[in-house]
SETI-60008 format. One line per field, with one value per residue: residue number from 0; residue in one letter; x negated, y, z negated of N, C-alpha, C in turn. Coordinates in steps of 0.001 Angstrom, whole numbers, padded with zeros to 6 digits. Each point is the difference from the previous one (the first is absolute). Example, Ala and Ser with C-alpha at 12.3 -4.5 7.8 and 13.67 -1.06 7.14 Angstrom:
nr	(0 1)
rest	(A S)
n.u	(-013190 000350)
n.v	(-005690 001050)
n.w	(-007800 000720)
ca.u	(000890 -000820)
ca.v	(001190 001190)
ca.w	(000000 -000060)
c.u	(-000900 000770)
c.v	(001200 001090)
c.w	(000000 -000730)
//
This chain:
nr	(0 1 2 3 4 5 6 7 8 9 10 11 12 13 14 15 16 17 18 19 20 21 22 23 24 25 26 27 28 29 30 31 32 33 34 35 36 37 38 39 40 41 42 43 44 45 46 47 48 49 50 51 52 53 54 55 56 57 58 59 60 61 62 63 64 65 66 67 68 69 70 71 72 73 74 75 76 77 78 79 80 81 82 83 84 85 86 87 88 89 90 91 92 93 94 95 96 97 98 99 100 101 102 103 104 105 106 107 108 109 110 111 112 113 114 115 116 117 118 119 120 121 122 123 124 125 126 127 128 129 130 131 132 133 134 135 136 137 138 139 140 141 142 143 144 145 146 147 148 149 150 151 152 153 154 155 156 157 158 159 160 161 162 163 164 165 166 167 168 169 170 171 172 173 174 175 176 177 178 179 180 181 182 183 184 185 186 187 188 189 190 191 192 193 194 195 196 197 198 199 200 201 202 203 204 205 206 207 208 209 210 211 212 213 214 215 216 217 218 219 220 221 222 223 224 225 226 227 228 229 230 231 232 233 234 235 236 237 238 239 240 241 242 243 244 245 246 247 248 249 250 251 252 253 254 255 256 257 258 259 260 261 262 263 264 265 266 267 268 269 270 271 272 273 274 275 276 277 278 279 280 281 282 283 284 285 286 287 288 289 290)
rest	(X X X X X X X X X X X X X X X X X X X X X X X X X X X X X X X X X X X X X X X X X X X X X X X X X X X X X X X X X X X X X X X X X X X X X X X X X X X X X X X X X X X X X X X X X X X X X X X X X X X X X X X X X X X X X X X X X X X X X X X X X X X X X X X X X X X X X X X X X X X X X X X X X X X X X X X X X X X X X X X X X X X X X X X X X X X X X X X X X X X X X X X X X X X X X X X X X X X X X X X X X X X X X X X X X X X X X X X X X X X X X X X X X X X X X X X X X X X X X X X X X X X X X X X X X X X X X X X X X X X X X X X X X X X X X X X X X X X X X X X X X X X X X X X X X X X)
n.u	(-000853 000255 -001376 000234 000231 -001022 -001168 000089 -001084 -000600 000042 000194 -000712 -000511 000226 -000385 000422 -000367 -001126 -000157 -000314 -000991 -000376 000190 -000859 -001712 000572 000756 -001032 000138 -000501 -001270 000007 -000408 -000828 -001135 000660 -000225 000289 000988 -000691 -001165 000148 -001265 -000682 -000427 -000812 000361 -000880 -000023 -000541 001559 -000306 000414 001108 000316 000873 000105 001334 000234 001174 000561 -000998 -000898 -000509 -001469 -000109 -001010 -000280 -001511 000422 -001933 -000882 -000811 -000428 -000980 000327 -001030 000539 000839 000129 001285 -000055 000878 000098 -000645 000584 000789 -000126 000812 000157 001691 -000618 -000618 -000572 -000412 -000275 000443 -000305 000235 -001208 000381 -000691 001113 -001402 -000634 000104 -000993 001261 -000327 -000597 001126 000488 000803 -000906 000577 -000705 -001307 -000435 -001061 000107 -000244 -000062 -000003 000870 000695 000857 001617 000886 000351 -000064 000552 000175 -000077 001539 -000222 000863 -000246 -000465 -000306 000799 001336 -000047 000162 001207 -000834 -000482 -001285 000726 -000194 -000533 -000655 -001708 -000379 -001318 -000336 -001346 -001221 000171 -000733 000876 000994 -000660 000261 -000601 -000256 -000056 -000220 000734 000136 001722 000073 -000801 000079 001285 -000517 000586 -000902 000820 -001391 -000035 000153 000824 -000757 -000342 -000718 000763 001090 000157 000414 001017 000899 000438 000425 000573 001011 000777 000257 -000884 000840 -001280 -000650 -000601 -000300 -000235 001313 -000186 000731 -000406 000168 000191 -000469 000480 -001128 001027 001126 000074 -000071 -000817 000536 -001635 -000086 -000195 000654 -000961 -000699 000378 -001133 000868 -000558 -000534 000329 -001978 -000213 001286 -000195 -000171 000535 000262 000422 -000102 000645 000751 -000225 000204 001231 -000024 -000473 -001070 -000539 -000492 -000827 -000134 000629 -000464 001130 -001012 001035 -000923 000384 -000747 -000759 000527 -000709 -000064 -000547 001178 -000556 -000886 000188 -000778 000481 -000859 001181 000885 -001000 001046 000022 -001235 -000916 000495 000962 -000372 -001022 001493 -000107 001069 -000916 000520 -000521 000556)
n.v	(-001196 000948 000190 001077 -001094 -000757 001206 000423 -000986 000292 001266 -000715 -001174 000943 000581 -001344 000511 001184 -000340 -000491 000897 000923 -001035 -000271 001646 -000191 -001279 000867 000121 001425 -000081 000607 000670 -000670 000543 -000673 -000426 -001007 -001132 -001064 -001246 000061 -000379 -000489 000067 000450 000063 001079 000501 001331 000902 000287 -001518 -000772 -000454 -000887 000221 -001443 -000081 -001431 001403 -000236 -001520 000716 000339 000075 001146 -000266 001588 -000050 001016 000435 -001204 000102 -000621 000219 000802 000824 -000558 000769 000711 000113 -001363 -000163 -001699 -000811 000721 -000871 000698 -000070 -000079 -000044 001010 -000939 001360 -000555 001275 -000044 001195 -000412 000881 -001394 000435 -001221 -000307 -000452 -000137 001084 -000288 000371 -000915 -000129 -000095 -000694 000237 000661 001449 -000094 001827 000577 000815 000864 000222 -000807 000388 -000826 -000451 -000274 -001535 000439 -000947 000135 -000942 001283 000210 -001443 -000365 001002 -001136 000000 001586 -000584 000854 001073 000011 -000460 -000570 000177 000998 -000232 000871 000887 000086 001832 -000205 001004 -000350 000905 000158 000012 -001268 -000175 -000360 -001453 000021 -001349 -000152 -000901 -000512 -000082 000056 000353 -000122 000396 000894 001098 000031 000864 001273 -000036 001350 000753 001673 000188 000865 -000852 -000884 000639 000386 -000852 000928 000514 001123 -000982 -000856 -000655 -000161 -000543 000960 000853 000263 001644 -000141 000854 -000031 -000500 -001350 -000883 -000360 -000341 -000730 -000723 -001214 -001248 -000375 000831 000097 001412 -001186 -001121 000249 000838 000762 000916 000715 001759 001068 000887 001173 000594 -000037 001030 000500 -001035 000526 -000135 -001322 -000002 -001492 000216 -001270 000699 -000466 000665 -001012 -000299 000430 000555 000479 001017 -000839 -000044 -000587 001595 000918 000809 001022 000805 000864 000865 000324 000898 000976 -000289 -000046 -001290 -000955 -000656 -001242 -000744 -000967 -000573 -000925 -001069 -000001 -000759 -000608 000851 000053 000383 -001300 000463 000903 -000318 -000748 001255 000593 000284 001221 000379 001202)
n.w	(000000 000633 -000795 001666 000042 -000725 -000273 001050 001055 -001071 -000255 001365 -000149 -000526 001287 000311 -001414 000037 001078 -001180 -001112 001091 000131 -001865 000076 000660 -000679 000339 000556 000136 001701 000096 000708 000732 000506 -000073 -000850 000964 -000268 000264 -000680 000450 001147 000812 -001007 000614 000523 000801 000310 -000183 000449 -000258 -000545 000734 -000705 000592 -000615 000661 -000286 000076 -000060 -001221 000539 -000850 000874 -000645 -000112 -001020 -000050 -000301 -001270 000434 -000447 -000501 -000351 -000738 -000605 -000962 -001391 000597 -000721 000486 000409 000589 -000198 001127 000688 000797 001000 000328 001501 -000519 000776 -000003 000319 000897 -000631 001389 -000853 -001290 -000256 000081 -000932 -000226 -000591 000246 -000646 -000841 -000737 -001536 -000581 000954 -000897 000510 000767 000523 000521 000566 000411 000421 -000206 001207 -001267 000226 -000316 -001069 001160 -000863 000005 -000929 -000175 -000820 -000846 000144 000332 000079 -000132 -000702 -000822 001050 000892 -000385 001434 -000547 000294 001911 -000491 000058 000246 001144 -000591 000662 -000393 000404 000290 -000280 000110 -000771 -001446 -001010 -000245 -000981 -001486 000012 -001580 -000504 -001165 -000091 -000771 -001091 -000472 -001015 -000406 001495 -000896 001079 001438 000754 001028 000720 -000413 001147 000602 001178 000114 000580 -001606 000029 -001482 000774 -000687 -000371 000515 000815 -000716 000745 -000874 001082 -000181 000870 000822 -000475 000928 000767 -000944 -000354 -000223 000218 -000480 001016 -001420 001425 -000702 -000021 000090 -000942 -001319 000941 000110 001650 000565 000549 -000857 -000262 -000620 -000101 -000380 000223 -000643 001460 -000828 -000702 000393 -000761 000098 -001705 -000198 -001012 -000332 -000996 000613 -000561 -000832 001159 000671 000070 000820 -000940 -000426 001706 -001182 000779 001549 000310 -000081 000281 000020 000634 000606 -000147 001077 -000734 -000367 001383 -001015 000177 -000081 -000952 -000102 -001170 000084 -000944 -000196 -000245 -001455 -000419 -000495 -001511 000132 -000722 000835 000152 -001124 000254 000051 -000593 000895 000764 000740 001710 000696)
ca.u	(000853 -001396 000190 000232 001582 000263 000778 002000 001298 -000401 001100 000803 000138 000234 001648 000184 001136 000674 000693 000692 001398 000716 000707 001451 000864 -000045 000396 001125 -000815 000550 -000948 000047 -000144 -001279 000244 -000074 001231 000223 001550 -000266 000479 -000451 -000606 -000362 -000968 -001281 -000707 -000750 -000522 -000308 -001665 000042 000263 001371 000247 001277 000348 001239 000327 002147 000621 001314 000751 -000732 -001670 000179 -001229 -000125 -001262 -000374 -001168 000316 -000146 -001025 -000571 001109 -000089 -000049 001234 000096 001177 000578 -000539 000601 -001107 -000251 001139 000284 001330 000654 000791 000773 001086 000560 -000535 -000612 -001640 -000794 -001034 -001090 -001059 -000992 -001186 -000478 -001213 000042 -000007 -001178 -000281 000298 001418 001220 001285 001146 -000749 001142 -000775 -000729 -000852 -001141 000463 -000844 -000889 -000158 000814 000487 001488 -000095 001046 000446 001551 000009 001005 -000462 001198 000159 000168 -001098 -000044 000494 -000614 000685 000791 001511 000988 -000513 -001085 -001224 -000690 -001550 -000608 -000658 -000225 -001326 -001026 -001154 -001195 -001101 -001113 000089 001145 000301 -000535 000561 -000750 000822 -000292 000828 -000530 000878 -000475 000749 -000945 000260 001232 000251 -000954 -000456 -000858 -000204 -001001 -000347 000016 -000436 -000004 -001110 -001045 000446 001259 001585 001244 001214 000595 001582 000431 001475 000003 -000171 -000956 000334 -000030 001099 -001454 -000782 -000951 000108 -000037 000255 -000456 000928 -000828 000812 -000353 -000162 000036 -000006 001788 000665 000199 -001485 000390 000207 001435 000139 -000098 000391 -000284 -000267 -001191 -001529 000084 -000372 -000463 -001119 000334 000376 001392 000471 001107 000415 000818 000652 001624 001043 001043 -000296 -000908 -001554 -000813 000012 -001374 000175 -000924 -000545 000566 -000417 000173 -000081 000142 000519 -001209 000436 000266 000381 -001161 000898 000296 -000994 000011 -000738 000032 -000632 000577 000804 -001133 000389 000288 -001094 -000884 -001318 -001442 000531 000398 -000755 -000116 000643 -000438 -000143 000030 000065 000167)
ca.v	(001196 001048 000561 000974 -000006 -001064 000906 000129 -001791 -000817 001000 -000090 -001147 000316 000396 -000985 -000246 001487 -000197 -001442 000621 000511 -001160 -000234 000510 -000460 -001121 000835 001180 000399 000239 000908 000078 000758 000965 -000631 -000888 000247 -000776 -001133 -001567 001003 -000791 000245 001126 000963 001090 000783 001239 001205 000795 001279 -000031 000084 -001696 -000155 -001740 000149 -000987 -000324 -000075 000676 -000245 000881 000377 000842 000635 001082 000514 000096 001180 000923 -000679 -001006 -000111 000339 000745 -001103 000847 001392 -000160 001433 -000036 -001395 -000449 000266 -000753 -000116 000796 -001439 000267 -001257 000381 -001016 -000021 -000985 000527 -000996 000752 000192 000038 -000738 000304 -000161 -001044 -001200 -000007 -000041 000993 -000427 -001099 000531 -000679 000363 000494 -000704 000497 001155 000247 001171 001410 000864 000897 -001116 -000705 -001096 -000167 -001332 -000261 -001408 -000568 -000580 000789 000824 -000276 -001612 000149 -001193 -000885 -001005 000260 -000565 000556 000191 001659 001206 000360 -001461 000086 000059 001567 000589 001114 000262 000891 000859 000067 -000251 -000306 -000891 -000486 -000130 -000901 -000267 -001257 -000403 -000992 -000637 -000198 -000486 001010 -000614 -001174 -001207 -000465 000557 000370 001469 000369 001512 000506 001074 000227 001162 000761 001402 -000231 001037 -000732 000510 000185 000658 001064 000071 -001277 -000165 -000934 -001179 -000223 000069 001042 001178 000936 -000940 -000008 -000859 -001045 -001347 -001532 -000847 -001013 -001289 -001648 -001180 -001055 -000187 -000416 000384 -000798 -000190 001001 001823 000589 002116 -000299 001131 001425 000668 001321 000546 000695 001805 000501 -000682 -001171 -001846 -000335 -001202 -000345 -001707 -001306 -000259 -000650 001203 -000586 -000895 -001179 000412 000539 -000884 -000035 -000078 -000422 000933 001578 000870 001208 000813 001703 000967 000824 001350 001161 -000727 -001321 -001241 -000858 -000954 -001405 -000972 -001279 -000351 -001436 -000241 -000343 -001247 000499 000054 -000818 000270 -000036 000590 001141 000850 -000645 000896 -000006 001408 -000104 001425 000022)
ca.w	(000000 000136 -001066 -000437 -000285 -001557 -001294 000565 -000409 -001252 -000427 000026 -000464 -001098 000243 000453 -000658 000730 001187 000703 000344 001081 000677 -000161 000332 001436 000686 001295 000449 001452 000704 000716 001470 000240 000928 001298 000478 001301 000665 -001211 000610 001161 000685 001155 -000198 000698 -000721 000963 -000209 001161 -000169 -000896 -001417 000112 -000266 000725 -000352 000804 -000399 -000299 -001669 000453 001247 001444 000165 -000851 000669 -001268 000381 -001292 000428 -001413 -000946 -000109 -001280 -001525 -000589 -001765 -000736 -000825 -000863 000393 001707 000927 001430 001309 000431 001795 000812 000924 000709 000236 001133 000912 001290 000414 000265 000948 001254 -001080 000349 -001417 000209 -000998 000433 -000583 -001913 -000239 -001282 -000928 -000060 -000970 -000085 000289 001285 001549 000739 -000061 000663 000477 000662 000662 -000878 -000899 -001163 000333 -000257 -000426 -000544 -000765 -000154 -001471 -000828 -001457 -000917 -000528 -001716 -001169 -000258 000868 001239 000980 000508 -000517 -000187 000414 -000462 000772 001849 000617 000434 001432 -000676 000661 -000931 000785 -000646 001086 -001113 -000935 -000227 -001231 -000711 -001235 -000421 -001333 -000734 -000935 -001570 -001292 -001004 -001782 -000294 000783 -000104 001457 000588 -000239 000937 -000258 001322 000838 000943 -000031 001456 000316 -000421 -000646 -000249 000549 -000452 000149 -001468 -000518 -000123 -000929 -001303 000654 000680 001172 000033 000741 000229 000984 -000590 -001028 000526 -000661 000221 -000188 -000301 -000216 -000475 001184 -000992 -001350 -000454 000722 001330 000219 000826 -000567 -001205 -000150 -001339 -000218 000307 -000936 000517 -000315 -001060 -000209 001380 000484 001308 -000117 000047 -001201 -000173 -001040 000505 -000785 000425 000002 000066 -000338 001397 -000209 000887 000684 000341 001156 000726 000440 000235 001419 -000028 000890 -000212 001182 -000027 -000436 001504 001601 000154 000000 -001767 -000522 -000824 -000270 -000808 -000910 -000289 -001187 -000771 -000984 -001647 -000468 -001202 -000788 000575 001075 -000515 000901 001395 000687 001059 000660 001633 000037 001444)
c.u	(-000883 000558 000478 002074 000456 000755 001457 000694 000120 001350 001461 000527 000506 001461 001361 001744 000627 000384 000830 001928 000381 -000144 001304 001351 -000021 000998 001003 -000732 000720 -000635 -000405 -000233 -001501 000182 -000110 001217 000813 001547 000127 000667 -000001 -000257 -000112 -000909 -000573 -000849 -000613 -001163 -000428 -001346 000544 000558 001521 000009 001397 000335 001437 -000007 001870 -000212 001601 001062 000003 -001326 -000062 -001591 -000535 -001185 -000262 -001535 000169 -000684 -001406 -000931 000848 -000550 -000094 000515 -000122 001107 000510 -000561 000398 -000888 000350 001387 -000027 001170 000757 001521 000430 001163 000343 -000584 -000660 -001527 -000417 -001090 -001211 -001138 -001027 -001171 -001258 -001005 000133 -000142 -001405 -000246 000260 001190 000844 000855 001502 000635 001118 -000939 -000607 -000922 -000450 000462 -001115 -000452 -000672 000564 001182 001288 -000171 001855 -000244 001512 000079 001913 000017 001049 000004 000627 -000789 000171 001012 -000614 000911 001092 001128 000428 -000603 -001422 -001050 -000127 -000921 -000129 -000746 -000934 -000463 -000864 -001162 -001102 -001052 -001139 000840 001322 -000221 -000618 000923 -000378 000962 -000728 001288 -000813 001272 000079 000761 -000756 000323 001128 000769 -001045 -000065 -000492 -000246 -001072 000279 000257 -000707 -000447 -001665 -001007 000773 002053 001392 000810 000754 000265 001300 000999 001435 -000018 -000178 -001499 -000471 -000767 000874 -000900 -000593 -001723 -000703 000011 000353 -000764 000806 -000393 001207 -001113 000632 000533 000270 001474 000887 000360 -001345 -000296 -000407 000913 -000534 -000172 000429 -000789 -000201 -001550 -001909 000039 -000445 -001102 -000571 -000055 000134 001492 -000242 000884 000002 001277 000776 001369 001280 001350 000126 -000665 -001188 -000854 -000529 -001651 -000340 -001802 -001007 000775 -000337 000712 -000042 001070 000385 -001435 000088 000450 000359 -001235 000244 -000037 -000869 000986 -001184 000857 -000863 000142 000369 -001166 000740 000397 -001576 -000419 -001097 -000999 000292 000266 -000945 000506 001202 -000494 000150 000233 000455 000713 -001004)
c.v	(001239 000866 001695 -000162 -000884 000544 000409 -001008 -000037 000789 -000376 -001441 000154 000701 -000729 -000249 001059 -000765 -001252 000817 000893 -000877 -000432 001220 -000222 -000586 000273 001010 000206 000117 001297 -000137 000842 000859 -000914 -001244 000545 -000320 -001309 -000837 000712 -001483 000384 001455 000801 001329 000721 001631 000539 000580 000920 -000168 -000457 -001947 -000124 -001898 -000484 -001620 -000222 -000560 000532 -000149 000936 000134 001427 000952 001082 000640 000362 001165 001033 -000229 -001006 -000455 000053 001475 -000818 000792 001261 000797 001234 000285 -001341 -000645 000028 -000874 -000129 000930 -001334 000343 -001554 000221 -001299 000239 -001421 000232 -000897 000468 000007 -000816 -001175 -000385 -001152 -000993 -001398 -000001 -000537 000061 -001082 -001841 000636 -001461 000167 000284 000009 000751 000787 000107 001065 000910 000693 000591 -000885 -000001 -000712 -000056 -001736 -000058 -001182 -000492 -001014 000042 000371 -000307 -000520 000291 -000780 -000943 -001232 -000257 -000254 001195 -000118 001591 001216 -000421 -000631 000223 000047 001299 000185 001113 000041 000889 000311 000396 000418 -000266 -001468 -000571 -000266 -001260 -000556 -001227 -000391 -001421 -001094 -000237 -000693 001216 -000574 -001165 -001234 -000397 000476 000036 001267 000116 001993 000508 001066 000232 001287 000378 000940 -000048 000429 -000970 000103 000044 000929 000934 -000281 -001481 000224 -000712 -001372 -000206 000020 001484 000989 000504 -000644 -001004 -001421 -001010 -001559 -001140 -001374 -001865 -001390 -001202 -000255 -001369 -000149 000007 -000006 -000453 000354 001281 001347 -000170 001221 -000981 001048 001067 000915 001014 -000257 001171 001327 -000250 -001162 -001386 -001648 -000375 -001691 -000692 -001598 -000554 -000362 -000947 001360 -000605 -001894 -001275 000698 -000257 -000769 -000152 -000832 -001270 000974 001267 000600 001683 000705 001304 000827 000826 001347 000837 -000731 -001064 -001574 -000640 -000283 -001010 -000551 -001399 -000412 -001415 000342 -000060 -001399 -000025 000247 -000891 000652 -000368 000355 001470 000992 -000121 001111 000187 001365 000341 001589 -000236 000088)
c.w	(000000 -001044 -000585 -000086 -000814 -000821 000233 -000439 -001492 -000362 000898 -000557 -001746 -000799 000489 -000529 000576 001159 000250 -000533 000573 001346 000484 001064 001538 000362 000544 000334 001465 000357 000776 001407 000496 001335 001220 000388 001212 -000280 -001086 001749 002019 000976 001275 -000340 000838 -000909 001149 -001020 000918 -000277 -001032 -001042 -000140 000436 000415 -000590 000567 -000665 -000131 -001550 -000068 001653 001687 000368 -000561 000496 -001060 000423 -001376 000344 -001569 -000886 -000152 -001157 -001196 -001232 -001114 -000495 -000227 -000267 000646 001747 000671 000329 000708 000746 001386 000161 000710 000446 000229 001136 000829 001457 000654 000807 000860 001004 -001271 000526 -000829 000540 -001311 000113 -001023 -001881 -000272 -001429 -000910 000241 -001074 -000532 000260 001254 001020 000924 -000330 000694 -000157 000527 000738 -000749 -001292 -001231 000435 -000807 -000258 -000104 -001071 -000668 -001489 -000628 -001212 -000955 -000764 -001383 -001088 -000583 000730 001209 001127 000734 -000482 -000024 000351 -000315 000487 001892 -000006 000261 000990 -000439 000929 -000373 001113 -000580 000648 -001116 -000588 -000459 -001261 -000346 -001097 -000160 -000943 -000643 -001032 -001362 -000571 -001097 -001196 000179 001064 000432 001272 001050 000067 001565 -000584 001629 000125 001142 000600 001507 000103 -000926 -001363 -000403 000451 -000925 -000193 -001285 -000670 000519 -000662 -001019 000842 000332 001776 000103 000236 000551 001379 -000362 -001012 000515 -000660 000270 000240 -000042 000419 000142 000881 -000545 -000556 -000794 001049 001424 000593 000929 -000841 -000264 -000815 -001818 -000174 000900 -001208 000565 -000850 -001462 000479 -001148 000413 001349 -000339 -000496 -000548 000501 -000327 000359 -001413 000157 -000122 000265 -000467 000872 000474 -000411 001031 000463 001371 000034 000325 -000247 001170 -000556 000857 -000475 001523 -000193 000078 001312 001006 -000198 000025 -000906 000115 -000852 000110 -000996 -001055 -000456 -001909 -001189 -000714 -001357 -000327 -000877 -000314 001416 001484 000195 001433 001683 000661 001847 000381 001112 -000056 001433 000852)
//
């Protein structure tokens, strides 16, 4: 674990009873919407770009062909308080832009996860789509009442994409599992001035983690354990596998974390393999992983 963010983890592991009861209030967390959400449950994708900074995505949703121009927007701004991030302009006129100019080269950049297209723009920064379902309701995961589409993000970059590491452990003497870590941008901590009692940002700024098991109480397969925000300033984020319900907790084969990437930048995830009940001689067999 690199040691200029121990001292963070130790203080948040230590708070461990606080958060496991604003948890409790997560567990109907509303969701926020990020800027770059193109469309939900989108098929037949495309991704065109122009020389002037300008992304054209055409895809059938809602039972029609659909033509979104996306402009305005790139990178990400780090938090500051009393200043918007960075958002897309986007025209849903329906035009069928068939004279648009794409100009787009082959994808040189960063492996992304999630991935439906991406490519290189004439100025070298780089447009991307990815497709996930952020919704899922927690502790299950199973599509229900609206909820769990497949989303459509798009993000525009020409520096650095968001970092998020995480570790497992045990916490009450062995008696839970424990994931913890970090999200951050540039080098620098992603999070937000302002959160509903749900934990749903209000801010363009703020960000959730969203943690589902491989495997586990909850059936086989992914399954939405929870959601829960990057902390105010330091960008980490706790969270004890407790029994919030009664067909809990859903300790898993594996964890998978994935985040919406700050400003027009792209999600990130990562995986983490499961941990084993504890024992004394197993106590060091926490696992680590970054994006």
């Amino acid at each position: 674990m690199p040691t200029r963010i121990a001292g963070t983890l130790r203080l948040m592991k230590a708070a461990v009873p606080l958060i496991a009861a604003v948890v409790l209030v997560l567990s109907v967390a509303g969701v926020a919407s990020g800027s770059e959400i193109i469309d939900r449950n989108a098929q037949g994708v495309r991704l065109s770009v122009d020389a002037s900074g300008r992304a054209l995505v055409s895809y059938r949703a809602h039972g029609r062909a659909m033509h979104v121009l996306a402009w305005g927007a790139i990178d990400a701004r780090q938090p500051t308080s009393g200043r918007p991030q960075v958002a897309f302009r986007k025209d849903y006129s329906g035009r069928t832009w068939a004279s648009f100019p794409n100009q787009c080269r082959a994808y040189d950049g960063p492996a992304l996860a999630l991935q439906v297209a991406a490519c290189a723009a004439p100025d070298g920064s780089y447009w991307a789509l990815q497709s996930w379902q952020r919704t899922l309701p927690n502790f299950d995961g199973k599509p229900r009442n609206g909820l769990g589409a497949w989303e459509l993000h798009l993000s525009h970059w020409s520096g650095p994409i968001a970092s998020l590491e995480a570790w497992t452990d045990w916490v009450y003497a062995g008696r839970y599992h424990h994931l913890f870590g970090r999200l951050t941008y540039d080098g620098q901590p992603v999070y937000g001035f302002a959160a509903n009692k749900f934990g749903s940002p209000r801010d363009g700024y703020g960000r959730n983690l969203y943690v589902d098991a491989f495997n586990s109480r909850y059936g086989k397969g992914w399954r939405r354990e929870h959601a829960f925000l990057a902390h105010k300033p330091t960008g980490v984020f706790c969270y004890g596998f407790y029994p919030f319900t009664s067909h809990g907790p859903g300790n898993g084969a594996k964890y998978r974390l994935t985040a919406i990437g700050p400003g027009v930048t792209p999600d990130v995830s990562i995986t983490l393999a499961g941990l084993r009940d504890y024992d004394s001689k197993n106590a060091a067999d926490g696992a680590y992983e970054r994006s």
